[in-house]
Phi, psi and omega in degrees: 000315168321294182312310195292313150346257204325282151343263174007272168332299158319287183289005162278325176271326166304318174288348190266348195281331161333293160291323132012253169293333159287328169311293173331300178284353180283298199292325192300299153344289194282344185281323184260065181267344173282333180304320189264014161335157165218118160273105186215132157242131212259142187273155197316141184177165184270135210311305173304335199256001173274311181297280188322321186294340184266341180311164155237187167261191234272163143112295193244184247245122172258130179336163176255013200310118204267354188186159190236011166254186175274198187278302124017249176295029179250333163278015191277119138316099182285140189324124214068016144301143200278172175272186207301339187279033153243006186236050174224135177078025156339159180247115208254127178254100155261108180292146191236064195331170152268307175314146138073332175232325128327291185240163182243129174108097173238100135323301201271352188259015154096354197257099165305128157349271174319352194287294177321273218311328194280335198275328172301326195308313219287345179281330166275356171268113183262147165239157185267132186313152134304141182288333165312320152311320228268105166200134178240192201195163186277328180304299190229195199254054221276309197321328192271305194294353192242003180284359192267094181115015185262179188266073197294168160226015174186137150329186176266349209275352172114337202280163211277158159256144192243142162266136152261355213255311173121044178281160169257146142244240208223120217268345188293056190322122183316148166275346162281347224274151173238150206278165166043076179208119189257129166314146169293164191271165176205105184278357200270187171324298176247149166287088161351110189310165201023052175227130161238197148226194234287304176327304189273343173260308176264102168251359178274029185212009169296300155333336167215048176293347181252342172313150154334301184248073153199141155341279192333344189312334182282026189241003190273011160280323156273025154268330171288288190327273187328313151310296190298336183309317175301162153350096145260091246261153199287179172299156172307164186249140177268155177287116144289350186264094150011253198316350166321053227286341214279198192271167185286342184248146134285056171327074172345310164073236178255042147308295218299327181295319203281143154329136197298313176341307190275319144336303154346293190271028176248320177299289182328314182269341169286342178276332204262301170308294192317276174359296185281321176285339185269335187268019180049019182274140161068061172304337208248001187265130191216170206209114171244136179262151195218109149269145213238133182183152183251348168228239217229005198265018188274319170307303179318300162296306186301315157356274185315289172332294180281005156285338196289289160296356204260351182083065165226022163284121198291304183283333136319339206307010189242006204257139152245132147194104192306351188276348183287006197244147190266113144269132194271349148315314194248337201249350185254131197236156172226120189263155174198151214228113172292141171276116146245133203307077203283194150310127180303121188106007208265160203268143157286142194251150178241165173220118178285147160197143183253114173270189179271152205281343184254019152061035167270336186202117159333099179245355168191135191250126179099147175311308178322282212295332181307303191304325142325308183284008189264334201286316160014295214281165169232333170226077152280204175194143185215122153279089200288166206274004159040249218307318198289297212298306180292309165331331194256353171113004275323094166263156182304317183305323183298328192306182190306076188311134172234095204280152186252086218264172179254178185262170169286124141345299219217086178301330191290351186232012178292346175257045149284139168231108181253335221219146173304306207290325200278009150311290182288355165276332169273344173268305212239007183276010186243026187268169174223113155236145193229135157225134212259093176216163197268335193253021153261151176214168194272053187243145175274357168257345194207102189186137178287349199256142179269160148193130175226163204227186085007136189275000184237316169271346166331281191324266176010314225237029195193139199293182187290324187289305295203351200283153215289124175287318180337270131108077149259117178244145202253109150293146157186093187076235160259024186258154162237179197214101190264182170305177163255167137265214217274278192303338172299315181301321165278335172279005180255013160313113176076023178217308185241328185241141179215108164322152164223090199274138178243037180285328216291283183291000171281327157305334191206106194286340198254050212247266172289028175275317186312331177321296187319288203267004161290325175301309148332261175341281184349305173096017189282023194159000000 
C-alpha cells in the first residue's frame, strides 16, 4: 500500500511538473510571438499529410506555409518575359492597394482593426471542399464558384471543425487527423488541391473568425501575434501654443493603421536611391510608388504619408524624404474607364483615363497618355473605377489596369525615332509595374487586377485560342492595347502581380522588400 502511495505520488509530482512546464512554454509562445511565427516551404506532397505535419497544438502560435512546391518552381519565371540583358535599371512602379493590404482598420468603411485581422486570418485558413464539390469542367473553376456559402466539416489538415454557437459538422474525425492540434496558416499562390479557404466559404463569420463562438478560435493565439505585431503608437500629444491655428491635439490617426512593412519599404527604397546617386550607378533605374484603391481612404493616406516624409512619424522621427510627400492637387487621380462608340454591331471597346480626384478636369486619355503622366511621378494615388469592376461582374480584365510593357530588341538602338509608336517604345520599354494587392487571386471569375499589354505582345505570350474575346483596344498611334485575358492574367502572377496575404508583411516587416528583391534576383527590373 506504501509502494502504491508512494508510485501515486511520484506521478502525480511528474504531471504536475509536467504541466507546468507547458504552461511556462504556452506564456513563453505567446510573448514571443511574433518572434517564434515559423515559415516553412514544403515540397509537393499531398496537401493534407503536409498540413499535419505542420499542425502545432492548442495554445500556440500557427505555423505559415507560403507554398507546397519547390523553391525551384516558385521562381520560374512565366512565359514571355524578356530576357535577362533587357531587364536591368528598369524605372520599377509599384502599385500599392490600401485596404487590407498597407492598412488595417477602415474606420469610416465600417471594419475595426480586429474586423481585418480576423478575416485575414480566415482567408488564410484553408478547409477541405466536400466531396459533393470536388468536381471541375474545362471551362471554369466551378469547385471555387460553387464553394461560396457552404458548409465546410474540416480543416485541410483533416481535423473535424467545431462551433461553439451550435452549428453541427461533421462529428466523423478524419483518422489521421491528430485532436487539439491548430492547422497551418497557407499564404501561397496556388491552392491545395480540394482546398479553400475559411473566408470564402462562411464569409458572414469573417469578422469573428477568431471568436470565441467561431471554429477560428483555436487561431486565437496568432491573432494575439498580429496585435502585438502593429503599431503602438504613444498617445496624441496636446498642443499648447496660442498661436497654434491646428487642431488642439495631435492625432496620429491613421499612422497607427498603415503597417510597419510599408514604411519599411519607403525608407529601404530612399536609402537605395541615395545609395545609387552617390555611387553613380544605375542613372536610369528610378522606383515611382502608385497608391490603388476602390475607396474614399486616399487624401487620407497621402496625409499620413507626407507626415511621414516629413519625420513626423512618432516611430520614425529621424526619417525625412520630400520626393515622398503627396500632394492632392497635383498627385491624386480619379482612373475611370470610358465607353467608346464603334461600328455598329461591333464590341464595345473602353479607354483608362485619369481625371484630377474631384473628377473636374480630364488629365490623361488612353494608355500612352496615363503612362506619361505616371512615369512624371515619384509619388501618386488612383481611386480606380468601383462602379465599371461590379458592372462587368468583377471579372479580372475590369479590375485595376496594370501594364505589361514590351522590352527593346535592340539596346544599342534604343534611341532611334522614327515613328509615334518607336516614341513610345523609348519612353516607356525600360518601365516595370508591379501591383501588391490582398484581393488578387488565382481564379478565372473573379480578381481585382487588370493587365494590359501592347496587342503583338498580348498575342506572343498566350497560345491563339486563348487570345482576348473581349478585344477591347487603346490605338495610340499605331500601337494598340488589349485586355490580358483571365488566364494571362494569372500567369502574371509574381512578374506584374504579387498577392498579398497580410497576415505575411504584418509578421515580417522586411515582407515587401523581399518581394522587391525577388524581382531582382530575377533580373525582371
Amino acid at each position: 500500500l506504501t509502494s502504491s502511495f508512494l508510485s501515486f505520488s511520484l506521478y502525480t509530482s511528474i504531471m504536475s511538473s509536467s504541466d507546468q512546464l507547458s504552461s511556462s512554454l504556452s506564456n513563453l509562445n505567446k510573448q514571443e510571438a511574433v518572434k517564434t511565427v515559423t515559415r516553412k516551404t514544403c515540397l509537393s506532397a499531398s496537401a493534407s499529410e503536409v498540413a499535419r505535419e505542420h499542425s502545432v497544438s492548442l495554445g500556440q502560435v500557427a505555423r505559415i506555409l507560403s507554398s507546397l512546391e519547390s523553391k525551384k518552381e516558385q521562381q520560374k519565371v512565366p512565359d514571355g518575359t524578356a530576357n535577362s540583358s533587357n531587364k536591368k535599371n528598369k524605372h520599377l512602379f509599384l502599385h500599392f492597394d490600401i485596404n487590407e493590404t498597407i492598412l488595417v482598420g477602415d474606420e469610416a468603411g465600417g471594419d475595426t482593426v480586429a474586423d481585418c485581422l480576423h478575416k485575414m486570418l480566415a482567408k488564410s485558413a484553408l478547409v477541405q471542399i466536400p466531396k459533393e464539390f470536388q468536381h471541375n469542367t474545362n471551362d471554369k473553376d466551378p469547385v471555387y464558384e460553387d464553394t461560396l456559402g457552404i458548409q465546410p466539416t474540416h480543416w485541410w489538415n483533416g481535423d473535424p471543425l467545431s462551433f461553439a454557437d451550435g452549428v453541427s459538422c461533421s462529428s466523423n474525425s478524419n483518422s489521421n487527423s491528430s485532436e487539439n492540434q491548430v492547422p497551418p496558416l497557407f499564404t501561397g499562390w496556388k491552392w491545395p488541391a480540394h482546398c479553400d479557404s475559411f473566408y470564402r466559404c462562411q464569409k458572414k463569420r469573417g469578422k469573428d473568425f477568431c471568436s470565441t463562438n467561431n471554429a477560428g478560435s483555436i487561431y486565437q493565439p496568432t491573432m494575439k501575434a498580429l496585435q502585438n505585431a502593429l503599431p503602438d503608437l504613444p498617445p496624441p500629444i496636446k498642443k499648447n501654443h496660442k498661436n497654434d491655428n491646428d487642431n488642439a491635439t495631435n492625432d496620429h490617426g491613421i499612422l497607427a493603421h498603415l503597417i510597419p512593412a510599408f514604411w519599411e519599404t519607403l525608407i529601404y527604397l530612399s536609402k537605395q536611391r541615395e545609395r545609387e546617386q552617390q555611387q553613380q550607378q544605375s542613372p536610369d533605374k528610378k522606383c515611382t510608388i502608385v497608391f490603388r484603391t476602390f475607396g474614399s481612404d486616399l487624401p487620407d493616406v497621402a496625409h499620413a504619408v507626407a507626415q511621414f516624409a516629413q519625420g513626423n512619424h512618432p516611430l520614425y522621427p529621424d526619417f525625412q524624404d520630400q520626393q515622398f510627400e503627396l500632394k492632392e492637387e497635383s498627385q491624386l487621380f480619379c482612373g475611370k474607364w470610358k465607353e467608346t462608340v464603334g461600328d455598329e454591331g461591333s464590341q464595345p471597346k473602353f479607354v483608362y483615363q485619369l481625371w484630377n480626384y474631384n473628377q473636374e478636369k480630364l488629365i490623361a486619355s488612353g494608355d500612352a497618355a496615363v503612362l506619361d503622366v505616371l512615369h512624371s511621378q515619384t509619388i501618386c494615388g488612383i481611386r480606380d473605377d468601383y462602379p465599371f469592376w461590379k458592372q462587368q461582374g468583377k471579372l479580372p480584365w475590369a479590375g485595376k489596369p496594370i501594364w505589361k510593357l514590351p522590352s527593346h530588341k535592340d539596346d544599342g538602338d534604343k534611341n532611334r525615332v522614327d515613328s509615334d509608336n518607336d516614341e513610345y517604345r523609348c519612353r516607356h520599354h525600360h518601365h516595370h509595374h508591379v501591383l501588391f494587392d490582398d484581393n488578387i487571386h488565382n481564379l478565372q471569375t473573379y480578381s481585382i487586377a487588370s493587365v494590359r499589354a501592347p496587342k503583338e505582345e498580348s498575342r506572343s505570350i498566350a497560345p491563339k485560342e486563348e487570345s482576348s474575346s473581349i478585344n477591347q483596344q487603346q490605338e495610340h498611334g499605331e500601337l494598340l492595347f488589349d485586355f490580358l485575358t483571365a488566364n494571362q492574367i494569372r500567369k502574371q502572377h509574381g512578374v506584374h502581380l504579387i498577392r498579398v496575404p497580410t497576415i505575411e508583411p504584418i509578421l515580417n516587416k522586411k515582407w515587401f522588400i523581399q518581394q522587391i528583391q525577388n524581382l531582382e534576383e530575377q533580373e525582371l527590373v
